[in-house]
C-alpha positions in Angstrom: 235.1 93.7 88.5 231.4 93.6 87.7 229.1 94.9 90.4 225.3 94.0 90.7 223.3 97.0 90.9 219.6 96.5 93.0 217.3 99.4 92.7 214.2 100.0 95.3 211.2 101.5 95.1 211.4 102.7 98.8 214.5 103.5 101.5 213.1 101.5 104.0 214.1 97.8 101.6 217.5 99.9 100.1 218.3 99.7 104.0 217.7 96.5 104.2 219.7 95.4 101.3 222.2 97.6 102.5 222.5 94.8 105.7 224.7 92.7 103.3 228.7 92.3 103.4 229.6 94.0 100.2 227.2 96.5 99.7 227.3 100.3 99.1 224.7 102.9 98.4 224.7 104.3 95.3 223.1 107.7 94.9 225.3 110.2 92.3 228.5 107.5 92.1 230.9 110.1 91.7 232.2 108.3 94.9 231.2 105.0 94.8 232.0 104.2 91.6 235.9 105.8 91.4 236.6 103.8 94.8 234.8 100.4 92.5 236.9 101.6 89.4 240.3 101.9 91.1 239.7 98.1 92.4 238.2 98.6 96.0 237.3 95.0 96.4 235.1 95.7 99.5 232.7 96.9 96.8 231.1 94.1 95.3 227.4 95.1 94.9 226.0 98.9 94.9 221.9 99.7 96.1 219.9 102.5 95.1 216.3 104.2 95.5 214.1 105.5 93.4 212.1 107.1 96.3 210.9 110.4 95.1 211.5 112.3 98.2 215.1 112.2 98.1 214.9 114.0 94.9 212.6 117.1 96.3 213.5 120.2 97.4 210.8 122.5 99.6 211.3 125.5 100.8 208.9 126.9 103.3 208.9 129.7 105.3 212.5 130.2 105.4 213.0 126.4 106.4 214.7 124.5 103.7 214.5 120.7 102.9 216.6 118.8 100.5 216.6 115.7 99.7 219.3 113.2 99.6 219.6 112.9 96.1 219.0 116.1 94.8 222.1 117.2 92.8 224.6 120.0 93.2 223.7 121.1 89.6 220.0 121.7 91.0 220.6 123.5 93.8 222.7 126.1 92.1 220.0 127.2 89.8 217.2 126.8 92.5 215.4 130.2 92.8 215.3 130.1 96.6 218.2 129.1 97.2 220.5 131.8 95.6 222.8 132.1 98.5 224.0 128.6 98.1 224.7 128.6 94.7 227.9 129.7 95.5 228.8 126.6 97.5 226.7 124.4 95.4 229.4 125.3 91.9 232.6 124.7 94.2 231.8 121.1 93.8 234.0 120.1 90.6 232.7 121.2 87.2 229.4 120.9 85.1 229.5 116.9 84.7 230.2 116.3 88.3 227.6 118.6 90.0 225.3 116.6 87.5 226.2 114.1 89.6 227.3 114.8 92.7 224.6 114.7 95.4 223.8 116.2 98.8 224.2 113.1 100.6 227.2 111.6 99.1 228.8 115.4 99.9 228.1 114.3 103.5 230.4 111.2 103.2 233.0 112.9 100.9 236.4 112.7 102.2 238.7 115.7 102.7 239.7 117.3 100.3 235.8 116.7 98.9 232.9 117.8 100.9 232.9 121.7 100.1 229.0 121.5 100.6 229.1 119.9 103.5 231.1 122.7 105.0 228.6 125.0 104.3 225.9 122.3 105.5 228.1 122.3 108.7 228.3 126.7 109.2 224.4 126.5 108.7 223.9 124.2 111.3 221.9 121.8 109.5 220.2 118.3 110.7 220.7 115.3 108.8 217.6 112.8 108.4 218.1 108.9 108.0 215.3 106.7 108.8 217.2 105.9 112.6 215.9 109.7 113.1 217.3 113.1 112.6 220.8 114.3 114.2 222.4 117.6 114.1 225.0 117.5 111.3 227.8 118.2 113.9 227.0 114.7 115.2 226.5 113.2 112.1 229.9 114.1 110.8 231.4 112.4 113.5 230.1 108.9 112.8 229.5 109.0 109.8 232.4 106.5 109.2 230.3 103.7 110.6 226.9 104.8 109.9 224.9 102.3 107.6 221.6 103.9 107.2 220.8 105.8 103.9 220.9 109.7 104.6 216.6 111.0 103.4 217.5 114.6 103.6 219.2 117.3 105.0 217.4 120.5 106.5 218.1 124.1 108.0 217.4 127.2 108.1 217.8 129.7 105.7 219.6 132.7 106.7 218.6 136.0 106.3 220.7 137.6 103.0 223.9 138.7 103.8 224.6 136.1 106.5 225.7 133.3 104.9 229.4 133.4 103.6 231.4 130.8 101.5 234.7 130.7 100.0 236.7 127.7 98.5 240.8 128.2 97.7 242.0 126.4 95.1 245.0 125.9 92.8 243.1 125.4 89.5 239.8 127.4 89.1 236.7 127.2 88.9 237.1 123.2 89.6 240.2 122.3 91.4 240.6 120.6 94.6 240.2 122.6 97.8 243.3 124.0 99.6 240.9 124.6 102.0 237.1 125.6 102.4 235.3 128.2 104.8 231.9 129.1 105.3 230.1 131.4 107.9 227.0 132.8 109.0 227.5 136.0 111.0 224.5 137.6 112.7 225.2 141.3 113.3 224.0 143.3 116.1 221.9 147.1 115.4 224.9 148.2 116.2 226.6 146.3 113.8 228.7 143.9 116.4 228.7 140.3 115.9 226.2 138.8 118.2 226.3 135.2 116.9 228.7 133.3 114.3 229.2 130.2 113.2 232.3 128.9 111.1 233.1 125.9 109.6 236.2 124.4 107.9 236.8 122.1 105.2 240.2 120.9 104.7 241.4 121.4 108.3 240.8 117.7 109.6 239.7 115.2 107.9 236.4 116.2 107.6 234.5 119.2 108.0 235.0 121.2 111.6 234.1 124.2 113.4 236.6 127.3 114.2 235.2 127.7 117.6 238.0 129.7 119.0 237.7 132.0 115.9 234.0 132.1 116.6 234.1 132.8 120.4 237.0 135.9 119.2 234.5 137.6 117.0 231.2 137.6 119.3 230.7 141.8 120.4 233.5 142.8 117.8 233.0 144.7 114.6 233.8 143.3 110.9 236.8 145.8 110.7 240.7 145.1 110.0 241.3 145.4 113.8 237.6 144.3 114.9 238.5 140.3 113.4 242.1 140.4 114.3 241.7 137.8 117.4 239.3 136.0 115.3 242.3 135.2 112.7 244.4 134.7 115.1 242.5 132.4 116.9 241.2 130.6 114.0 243.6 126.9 113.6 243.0 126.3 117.0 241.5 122.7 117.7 242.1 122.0 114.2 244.3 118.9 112.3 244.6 119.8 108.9 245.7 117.1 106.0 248.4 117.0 103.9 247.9 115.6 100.8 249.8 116.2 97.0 247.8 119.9 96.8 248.8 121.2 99.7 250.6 120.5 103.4 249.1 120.7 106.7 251.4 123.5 107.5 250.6 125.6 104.6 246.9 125.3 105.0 247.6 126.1 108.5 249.7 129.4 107.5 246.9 130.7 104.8 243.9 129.8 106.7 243.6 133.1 108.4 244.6 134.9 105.3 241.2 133.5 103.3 239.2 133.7 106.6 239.9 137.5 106.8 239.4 138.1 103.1 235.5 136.3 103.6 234.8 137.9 106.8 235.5 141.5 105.5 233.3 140.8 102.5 
């Protein structure tokens, strides 16, 4: 099927030619494209911008911004952002993350999306030109949102308190099992005063472990200090079954990878 490709100078006409039945946005295709290739006929013409600022990445005083288009590849060897790199190289291998951008990782079905669970745990905001929305909210309606996603932005944690783990049958680049990322702010006395932990793989699209993170608030990173956390940690969630794993055996080995990240 052959596809007409229009290419904009700015976002603001790439929305606009986004208004027609047909169209998709085409920013790394490493989603687009497959769903084209395997004959999704409600694909018939793709849109893209050459806007500059969804490209850039700024970093200022400890508040990050990255643009929409900026590549896994290039966040994992960004100087300032070392604690993502981790999250940034989950995302399939060398020729994808060439590809593979910030915001089509925001629209990436489960079992996709690893860096938009980490996105999620740092409690980022999501900017289209409609405004900005906190990614929570963005998540869930992102199934009907039409407006190209500019950039994503957050703060960046102090070292140490970000976490990120992928489990998956084939390393370094297989599919997730399942995802988690955290950021865990300790206490002086070296209790968990605030935590936030988010889930790929346990709906179908990223989530938050609430329950888990209510459980840890005022305990200790310890065997016995996390136990209600792990215990606690499937509530509220639905995860997928799909040919790499079953919902029930995500379910089962979730708090067996949560505990092995949290006592990290």
């Amino acid at each position: 099927m052959a596809l007409a490709l229009q290419t904009f100078a700015t976002v603001k006409d790439a929305n606009t030619a986004l208004k027609s039945q047909g169209s998709r946005y085409l920013g790394g295709g490493t989603l687009v494209v497959r769903a084209a290739n395997e004959g999704d006929v409600s694909v018939s013409s793709l849109v893209r911008s050459t806007d500059p600022a969804l490209s850039s990445i700024a970093v200022t005083d400890g508040k990050v911004r990255i643009g929409a288009s900026v590549t896994m590849a290039a966040i994992a060897r960004h100087p300032d952002l070392s604690s993502l790199a981790r999250a940034a190289r989950a995302v399939g291998g060398p020729a994808v993350r060439n590809m593979a951008t910030v915001g089509g990782n925001l629209f990436a079905p489960a079992p996709y999306g690893d860096f938009a669970v980490a996105l999620l745990a740092l409690d980022a905001t999501v900017s289209t030109d409609d405004g900005e929305a906190p990614i929570e909210t963005f998540l869930t309606g992102r199934d009907s949102n039409r407006a190209i996603v500019t950039t994503v932005g957050f703060v960046l944690p102090p070292q140490g308190d970000f976490r990120f783990l992928k489990v998956s049958r084939v390393k370094p680049k297989g599919v997730s099992v399942l995802s988690i990322a955290a950021v865990l702010e300790l206490a002086g006395d070296g209790t968990v005063s605030a935590a936030r932990i988010a889930l790929g793989c346990m709906a179908d699209r990223p989530t938050r472990a609430r329950a888990a993170e209510k459980a840890l608030i005022g305990r200790r990173l310890t065997k016995d200090g996390i136990a209600p956390a792990l215990a606690a940690a499937g509530e509220g969630t639905s995860p997928i079954t799909d040919p790499i794993a079953s919902a029930w055996y995500r379910a089962e080995v979730l708090p067996v990878h949560l505990g092995r990240l949290l006592l990290t």
